[in-house]
C-alpha positions, 0 to 999 in steps of 0.5 A, a space after each residue: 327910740 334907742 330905749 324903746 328898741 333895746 327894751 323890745 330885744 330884751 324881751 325878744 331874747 327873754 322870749 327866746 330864752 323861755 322858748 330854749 327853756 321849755 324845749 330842755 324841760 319836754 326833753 328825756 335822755 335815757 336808754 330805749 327798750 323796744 317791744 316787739 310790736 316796734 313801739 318803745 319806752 325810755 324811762 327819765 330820770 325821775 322815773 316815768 315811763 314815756 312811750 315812743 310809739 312806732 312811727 316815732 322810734 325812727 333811726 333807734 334800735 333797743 338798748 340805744 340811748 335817745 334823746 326824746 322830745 315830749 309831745 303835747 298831750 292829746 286826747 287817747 294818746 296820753 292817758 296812759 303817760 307821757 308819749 315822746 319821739 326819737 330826736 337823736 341816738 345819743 349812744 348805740 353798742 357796737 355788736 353782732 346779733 343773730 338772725 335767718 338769712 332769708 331769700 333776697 339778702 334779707 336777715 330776720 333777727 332772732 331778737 325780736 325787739 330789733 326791726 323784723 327784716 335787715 338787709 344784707 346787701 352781697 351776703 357772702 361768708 358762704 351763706 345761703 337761705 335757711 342758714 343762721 347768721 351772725 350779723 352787724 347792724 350798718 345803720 339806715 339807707 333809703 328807709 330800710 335797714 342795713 346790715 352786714 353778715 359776719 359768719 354763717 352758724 348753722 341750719 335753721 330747723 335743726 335743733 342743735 342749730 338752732 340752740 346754738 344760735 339762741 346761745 349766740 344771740 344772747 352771750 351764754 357760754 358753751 360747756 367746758 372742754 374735756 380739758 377744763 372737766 379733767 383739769 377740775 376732776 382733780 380739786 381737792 377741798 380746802 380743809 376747815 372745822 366740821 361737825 360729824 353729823 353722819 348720824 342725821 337722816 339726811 334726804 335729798 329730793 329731787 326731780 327724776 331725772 335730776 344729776 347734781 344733788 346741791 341739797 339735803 334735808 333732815 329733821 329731829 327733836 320729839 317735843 314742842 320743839 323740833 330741829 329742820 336741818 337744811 345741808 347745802 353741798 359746801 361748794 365753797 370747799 372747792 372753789 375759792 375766791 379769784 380761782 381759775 374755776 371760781 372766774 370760769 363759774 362767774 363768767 357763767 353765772 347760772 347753769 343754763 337750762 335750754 330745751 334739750 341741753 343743759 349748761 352747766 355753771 361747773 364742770 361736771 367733773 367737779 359737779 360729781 364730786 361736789 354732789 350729795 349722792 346716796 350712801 357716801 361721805 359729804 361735805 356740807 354748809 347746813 343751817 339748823 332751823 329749830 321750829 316751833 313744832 305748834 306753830 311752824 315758827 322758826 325761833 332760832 338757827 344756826 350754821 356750821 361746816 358738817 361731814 353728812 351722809 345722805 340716808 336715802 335719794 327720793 324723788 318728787 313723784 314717790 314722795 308725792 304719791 305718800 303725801 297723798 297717801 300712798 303707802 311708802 315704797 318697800 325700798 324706803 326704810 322705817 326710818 326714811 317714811 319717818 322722816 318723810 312723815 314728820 318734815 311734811 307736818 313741820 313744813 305745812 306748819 311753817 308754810 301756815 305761819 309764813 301765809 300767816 305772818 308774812 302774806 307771800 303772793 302764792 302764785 300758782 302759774 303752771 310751767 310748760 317746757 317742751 321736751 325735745 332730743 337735740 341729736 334725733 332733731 325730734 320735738 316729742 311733745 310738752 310737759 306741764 310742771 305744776 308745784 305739788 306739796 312734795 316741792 313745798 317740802 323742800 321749798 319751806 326749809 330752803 326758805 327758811 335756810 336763805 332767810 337764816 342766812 340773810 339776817 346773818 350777813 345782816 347782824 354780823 355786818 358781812 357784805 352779802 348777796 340779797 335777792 330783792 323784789 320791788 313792789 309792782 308799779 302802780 301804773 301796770 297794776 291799775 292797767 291790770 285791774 281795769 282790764 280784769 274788772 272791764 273785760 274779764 268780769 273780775 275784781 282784783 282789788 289793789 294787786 299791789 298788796 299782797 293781802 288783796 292779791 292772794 284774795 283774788 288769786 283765792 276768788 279765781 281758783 275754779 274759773 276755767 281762765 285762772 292760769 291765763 289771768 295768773 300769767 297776765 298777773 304775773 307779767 304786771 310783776 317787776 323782776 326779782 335782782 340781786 343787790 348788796 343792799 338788803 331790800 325788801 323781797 315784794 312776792 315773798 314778803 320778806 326784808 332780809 333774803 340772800 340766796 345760799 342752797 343753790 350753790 352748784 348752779 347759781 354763782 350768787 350762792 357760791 359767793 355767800 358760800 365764800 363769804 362765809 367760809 372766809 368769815 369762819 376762817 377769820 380771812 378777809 370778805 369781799 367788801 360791799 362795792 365788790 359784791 355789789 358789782 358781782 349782783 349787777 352782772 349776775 341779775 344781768 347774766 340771769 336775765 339772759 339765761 331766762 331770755 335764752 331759755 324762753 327764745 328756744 322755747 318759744 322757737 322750738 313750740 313754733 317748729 312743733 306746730 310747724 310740723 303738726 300742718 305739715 302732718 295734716 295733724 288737727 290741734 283743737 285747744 282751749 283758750 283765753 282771749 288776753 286783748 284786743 288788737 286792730 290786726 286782731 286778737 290775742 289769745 293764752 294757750 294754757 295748754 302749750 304756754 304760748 300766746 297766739 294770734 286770731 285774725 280779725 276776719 275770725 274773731 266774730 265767728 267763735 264757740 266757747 269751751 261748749 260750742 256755742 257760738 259768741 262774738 269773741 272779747 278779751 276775757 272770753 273761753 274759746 276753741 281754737 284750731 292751729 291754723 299757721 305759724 308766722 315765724 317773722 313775728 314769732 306767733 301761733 296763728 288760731 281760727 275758732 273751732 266748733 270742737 
């Protein structure tokens, strides 16, 4: 009996033991990103994604470390991947978020990837609806979130306003004082070896209204061999390593890029003395490209320290309108048209051998910005940037600078800085295929190649949802970063990139620019831990200026069509169903770069662009009419409109 009964609990506790085992095994630890339909996905360690739906994120919030329990599979809910639920907030950031103080003390946030409604019990800080708000999230009481309000910033509905509370939101540094300006207006450029190449015609070219000019470019050389000059303003001249300037340009990381506002990385005292303006003497870091004229391939470069003169300022309209064939303005000198004509021929050359031998993804999607003026609090309207060939032109030699400069840092073993790009994730890009082939009517073939990519995007350059299918397409895409490690960049198709011609407003480049100022000096470079470190904090700086940059967008977009019913103005737009919902559909406004929402009631009522009436489906046209703004979940409200 004693050996029949100590049997049974061994194998009780083998039981046990198995049941604790598995328990561990369907059991994730990592960080939670939350969308703003309120599921969520935490990525395991051997990374897989596993989706949390809604109900199941529970007491998270984004950015929390979670521990998941995996789920069993069922039919529909795991074909896509694992599926999991919060069992416990291992980890959360203690911090102030930012969001509108609404009647009832309750706080809409303005991250939308946080629960839509936080209460805020006594308010205080002198706050009333309508202000911004800096909150705390307290935790959960009776199902709800609590919160508390910190300070008040300022009004919802003006613009300044409300920019300012996008900067809080998302940690972007203000502009310099009239302190840090005058201090840096007195820099002095550190001396080192030059090449006198006034000689060059040297050509910046730039938007319209562009102020810094951090690049110029030239060509000479008459054979079968002709050389690019790509000269970057040497920042590095003025701004050493571990100086006051050189900390206050890390801290920013990029020069921000708001509706309305700029926010520069320098102080624009120094940013003026830096830049190459027309007719003056400047200090430049050029790359010398030498270019297979037949071809467009680059044989060979260089790089040195140089004293250029920039010939002439042209801007993008006027050269495009000679690309098209215009005559060249009465202002542009022989000399200027000539050097026009012959970097336009070496850079088609150059864009052909690049299409040819290394298949970048050529992913035309238009940019929409609205424009507004911060201190008339008045949104005038939207602009569509869409690249012409007079921004290729520069885009090639600039190219082809960083790519010169990337197999430098390489071959001679300095630490760098490298712009990567990892290839798409199978799961999204077959995600994608199947919504193209299932409800657009087309067939991407495998996406993750760059060949079939380019193909499909060629296949679709008349169909009237090109620009939606080439947003959806480029959202499958993961993220470029920064690394100290030189990877392959998926989109251009290149092994060894760095980031060098933009040093004025990306703190990466000024970087490379140090490290190679300080290798021509024979002085001791950053070493790789150091730069690795540097190229975490500025992909995650990046990242927030993008965020920044889109929240103000998208707030000031939904404000414009605010206004629009408020004015009895009709704003009938075409658009592009992108997926279907239980609440509805969503719909690509090309137009105004948004997404917006049509109500389920009016999804069987539509007309396509040439008003006949259709059942609306993802992939199909539809006119559409503003019919509301919903600010809670940021979204356009539309109904179909028979003209």
């Amino acid at each position: 009996m004693k050996k029949s009964r100590k049997k049974h609990l061994l194998r009780l506790a083998e039981r046990a033991m198995g049941r604790e085992a598995r328990r561990a095994a369907s059991r994730v630890i990592g960080k939670l990103s939350v969308a703003a339909g309120g599921f969520g996905f935490v990525k395991s360690d051997d990374g897989t994604e596993v989706f949390v739906p809604a109900k199941m994120v529970n007491a998270a919030l984004d950015g929390d470390v979670v521990k998941l329990e995996l789920l069993p599979p069922r039919r529909g809910v795991h074909e896509k991947g694992p599926c999991g639920r919060v069992i416990e907030v291992l980890e959360r950031e203690e911090r102030e978020y930012v969001g509108e103080l609404l009647e009832r003390g309750i706080v809409r946030p303005l991250n939308r990837h946080l629960p839509p409604e936080i209460k805020v019990p006594g308010t205080g800080k002198a706050a009333v609806p309508g202000d911004w708000v800096r909150f705390t999230i307290c935790g959960m009481r009776d199902g709800r979130w609590q919160g508390e309000v910190k300070s008040k910033l300022g009004k919802v509905g003006m613009i300044s306003d409300d920019l300012d509370a996008v900067m809080s939101e998302f940690g972007i540094p203000g502009k310099y004082s009239e302190e840090d300006d005058m201090a840096a207006s007195d820099t002095v450029p550190r001396e080192i070896e030059r090449i006198d190449r006034r000689n060059l015609v040297a050509l910046t070219i730039d938007p319209t209204d562009a102020k810094d000019f951090d690049d110029a470019v030239s060509v000479t050389g008459d054979g079968e061999l002709v050389t690019v000059g790509v000269h970057i303003a040497d920042v590095a001249a003025y701004v050493p390593p571990r100086s006051k300037i050189d900390g206050e340009a890390a801290k920013r990381g990029f020069s921000c890029y708001l509706p309305g506002r700029t926010l520069p990385m320098l102080p624009s005292s120094l940013t003026a003395k830096i830049s190459m303006g027309e007719g003056r003497d400047s200090l430049a870091h050029s790359v010398f490209l030498d270019v297979e004229k037949a071809t467009g391939k680059v044989l060979a470069s260089r790089r040195e320290h140089s004293l250029i003169r920039v010939a002439k300022r042209l801007d993008y309209t006027e050269v495009r309108k000679v690309v098209e064939g215009a005559e060249p303005p009465p202002t542009w000198s022989p000399e200027v048209a000539d050097a026009v004509a012959r970097l336009l021929d070496i850079t088609r050359a150059m864009r052909r051998w690049r299409r040819r031998t290394e298949e970048f993804i050529d992913l035309p999607v238009p940019e929409v910005r609205v424009m507004c003026e911060e201190g008339a609090n008045v949104i005038s309207g939207f602009e569509n940037k869409v690249s012409t060939e007079s921004e290729q032109l520069v885009e090639e030699c600039m190219l082809a600078a960083n790519s010169a400069v990337g197999d430098e840092l390489v071959n001679r073993g300095v630490a760098g800085r490298f712009r990567i790009h990892p290839d798409p994730e199978p799961d999204r890009t077959m995600e994608f295929c199947s919504a193209m082939e299932e409800e657009f009517g087309l067939h991407p073939g495998n996406v993750a190649n760059r060949s079939d990519c380019n193909r499909f995007i060629a296949s679709i350059s008349d169909d009237p949802r090109r620009d939606a299918v080439l947003g959806m397409l480029l959202r499958t895409m993961p993220r470029a970063s920064y690394d100290a490690e030189c990877r392959m960049h998926f989109a251009l198709g290149k092994r060894r990139y760095s980031h060098f011609t933009s040093p004025i407003r990306r703190y990466t480049d000024l970087t490379v620019h140090q490290q190679l100022w300080n290798l021509d000096r024979g002085v001791r470079t950053r070493d790789k831990h150091r730069m690795d470190a540097i190229a975490v904090l500025c992909t995650d700086m990046e990242e927030r200026c993008d965020g920044a940059s889109r929240a103000a967008g998208d707030r000031l977009k939904l404000r414009y069509f605010q206004q629009a019913l408020e004015e009895g103005r009709r704003l009938v737009c075409d658009g592009v169903v992108i997926k279907e919902l239980a609440a509805g559909l969503l719909v690509e406004i090309p137009e105004y770069g948004v997404t917006g929402f049509v109500p389920r009631s009016e999804t069987f009522s539509g007309f396509n662009g040439r008003g006949e009436q259709i059942d609306l489906r993802p992939g199909d046209e539809a006119r559409l009419l503003l019919a509301g703004v919903d600010m809670e979940r940021g979204q356009a409200l539309f109904v179909p409109s028979r003209k």
